[in-house]
C-alpha positions in Angstrom: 0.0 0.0 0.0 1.3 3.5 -1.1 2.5 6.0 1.7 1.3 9.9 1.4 4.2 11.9 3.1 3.1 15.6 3.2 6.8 16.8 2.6 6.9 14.4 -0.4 5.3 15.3 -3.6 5.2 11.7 -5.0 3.7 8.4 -3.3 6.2 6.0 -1.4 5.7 2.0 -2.0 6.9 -0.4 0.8 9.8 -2.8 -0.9 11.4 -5.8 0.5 10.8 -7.3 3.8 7.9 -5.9 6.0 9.5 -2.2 7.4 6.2 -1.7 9.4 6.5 1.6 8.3 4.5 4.3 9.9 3.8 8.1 9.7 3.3 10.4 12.6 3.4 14.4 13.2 6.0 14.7 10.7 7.9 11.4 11.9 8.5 8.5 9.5 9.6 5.2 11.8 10.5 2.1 10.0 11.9 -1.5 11.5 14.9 -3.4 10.3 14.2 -7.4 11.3 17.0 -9.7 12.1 20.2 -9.5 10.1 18.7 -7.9 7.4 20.8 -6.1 4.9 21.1 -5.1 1.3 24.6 -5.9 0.0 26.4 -7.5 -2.6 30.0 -9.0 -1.4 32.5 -7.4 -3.7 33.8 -10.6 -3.1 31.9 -12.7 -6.3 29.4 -14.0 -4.3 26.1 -13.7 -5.7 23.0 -11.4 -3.8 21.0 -14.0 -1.9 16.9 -13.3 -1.8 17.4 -13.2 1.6 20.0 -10.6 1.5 17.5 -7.7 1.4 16.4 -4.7 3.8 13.0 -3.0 3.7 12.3 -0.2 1.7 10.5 2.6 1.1 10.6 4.2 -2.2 9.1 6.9 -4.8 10.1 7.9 -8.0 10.7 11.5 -7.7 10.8 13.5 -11.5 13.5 15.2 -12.5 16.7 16.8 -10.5 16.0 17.0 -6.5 17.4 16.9 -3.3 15.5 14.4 -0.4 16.8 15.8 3.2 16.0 14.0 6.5 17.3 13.7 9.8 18.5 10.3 10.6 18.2 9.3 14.3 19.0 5.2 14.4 18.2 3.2 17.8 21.8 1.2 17.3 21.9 -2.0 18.9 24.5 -3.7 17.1 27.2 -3.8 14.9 26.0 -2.0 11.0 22.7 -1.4 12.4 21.3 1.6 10.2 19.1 4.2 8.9 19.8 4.8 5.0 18.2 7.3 2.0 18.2 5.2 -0.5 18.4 5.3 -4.8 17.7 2.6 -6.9 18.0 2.1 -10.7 17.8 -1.4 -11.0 18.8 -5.1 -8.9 22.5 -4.4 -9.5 22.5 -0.5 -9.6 21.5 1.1 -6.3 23.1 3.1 -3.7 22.6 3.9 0.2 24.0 6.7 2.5 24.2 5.6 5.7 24.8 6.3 9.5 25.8 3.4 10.6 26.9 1.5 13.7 30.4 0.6 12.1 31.2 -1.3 13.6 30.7 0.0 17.1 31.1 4.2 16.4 28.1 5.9 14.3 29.3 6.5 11.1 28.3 8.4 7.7 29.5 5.8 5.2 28.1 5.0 1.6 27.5 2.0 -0.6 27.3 2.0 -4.3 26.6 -1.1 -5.9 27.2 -1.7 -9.8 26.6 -5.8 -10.1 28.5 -5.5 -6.9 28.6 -3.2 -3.8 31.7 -1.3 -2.6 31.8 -0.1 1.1 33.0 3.5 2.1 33.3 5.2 5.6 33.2 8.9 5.5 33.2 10.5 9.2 32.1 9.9 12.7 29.1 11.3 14.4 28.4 11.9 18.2 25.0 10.3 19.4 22.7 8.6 17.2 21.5 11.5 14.2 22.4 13.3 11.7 21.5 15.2 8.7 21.2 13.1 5.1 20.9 14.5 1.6 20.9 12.7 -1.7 20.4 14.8 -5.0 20.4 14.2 -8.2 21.3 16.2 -11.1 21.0 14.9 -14.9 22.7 11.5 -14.6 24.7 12.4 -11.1 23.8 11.5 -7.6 25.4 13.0 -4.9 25.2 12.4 -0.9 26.0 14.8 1.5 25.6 14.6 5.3 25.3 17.5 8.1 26.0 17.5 11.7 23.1 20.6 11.7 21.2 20.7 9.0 22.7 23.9 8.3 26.6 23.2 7.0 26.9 20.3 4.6 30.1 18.1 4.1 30.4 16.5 0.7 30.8 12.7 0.8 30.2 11.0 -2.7 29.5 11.7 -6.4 28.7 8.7 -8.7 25.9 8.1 -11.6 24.3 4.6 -11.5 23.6 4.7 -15.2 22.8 6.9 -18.5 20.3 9.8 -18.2 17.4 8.0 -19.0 18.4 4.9 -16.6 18.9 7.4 -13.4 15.5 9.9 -14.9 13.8 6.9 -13.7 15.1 6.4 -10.4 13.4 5.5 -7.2 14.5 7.6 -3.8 13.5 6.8 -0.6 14.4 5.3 2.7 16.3 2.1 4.1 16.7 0.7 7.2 19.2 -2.6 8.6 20.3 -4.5 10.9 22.6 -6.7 9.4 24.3 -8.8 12.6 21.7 -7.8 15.0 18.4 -8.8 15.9 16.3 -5.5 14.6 16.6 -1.5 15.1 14.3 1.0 14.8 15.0 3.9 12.9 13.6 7.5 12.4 13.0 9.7 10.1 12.3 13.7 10.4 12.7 17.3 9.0 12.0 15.7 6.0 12.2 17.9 3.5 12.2 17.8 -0.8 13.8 20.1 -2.7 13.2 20.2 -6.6 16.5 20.9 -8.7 19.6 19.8 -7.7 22.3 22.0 -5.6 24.7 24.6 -7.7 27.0 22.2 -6.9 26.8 18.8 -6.2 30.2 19.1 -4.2 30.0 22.2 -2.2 29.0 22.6 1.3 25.7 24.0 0.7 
């Protein structure tokens, strides 16, 4: 069933495993089960059905920028709350902060038929800011410790124009070792066009 998000101008549908996914007073909460995770070993080995996290996506038109704040109830080890793109089985992407293993952590994963694994820079407590925008055939992530002042982390495309024109955004959440976490969503906000420039601080 399609989710209505007032700060969202486009529906968001529920994929994967059951996030039990709900909407409150400007609050989206979603519920990683146990040792659920979306990641393909760089390794060789091939994604597993099993190897999947729920989702909660929309296809937004054009260039944007989708902002939340990112507040994850860490319990163990790569537990994490994630804005998510997706392009196809093999060509997605999540910005994370994430327990990693045992310090929250802004860290990325962009997978092309297989996923590599970056860690950008610590965070103190459990939230922060996350921003993924796109502009023409570019993503870009960004996190902020305020909302305010952004810090660059990634630039990457996951296709040709018309592959990442299609793209669905959205929201992500995991608990890879663990047995579940809950993860927040707020100030959620959509921005259409992407920023003056996708590396810049702003």
């Amino acid at each position: 069933m399609d989710i209505e998000l007032p700060e969202l101008p486009f529906p968001l549908r529920p994929h994967g495993p059951d996030g039990d996914w709900s909407y409150e007073d400007g609050v989206l909460t979603g519920r990683a089960g146990a040792r659920q995770d979306r990641f393909v070993p760089p390794g060789g080995e091939a994604l597993e059905p099993a190897s999947d996290a729920p989702r909660l996506l929309g296809a937004p038109d054009g260039d944007f920028q989708l902002i939340a704040r990112v507040t994850v109830g860490f319990e163990a080890a790569f537990d994490a709350g994630v804005l998510y793109v997706h392009v196809g089985e093999r060509a997605w992407a999540k910005l994370c902060l994430e327990y990693s293993p045992d310090v929250p952590t802004v860290c990325t994963v962009v997978t092309r038929g297989h996923s590599d694994d970056c860690n950008s820079f610590t965070v103190d407590g459990n939230s922060v800011w996350l921003r993924v925008s796109r502009t023409g055939r570019a993503f870009a992530f960004h996190a902020s410790r305020d909302g305010e002042r952004w810090t660059f982390v990634r630039v990457f495309t996951l296709g040709d124009q018309e592959e990442t024109g299609a793209a669905l955004a959205g929201f992500l959440v995991q608990s890879p070792t663990g047995e579940g976490c809950v993860v927040t969503y707020d100030h959620l906000e959509f921005r259409t066009g992407g920023p003056a420039d996708l590396r810049d601080g702003g």
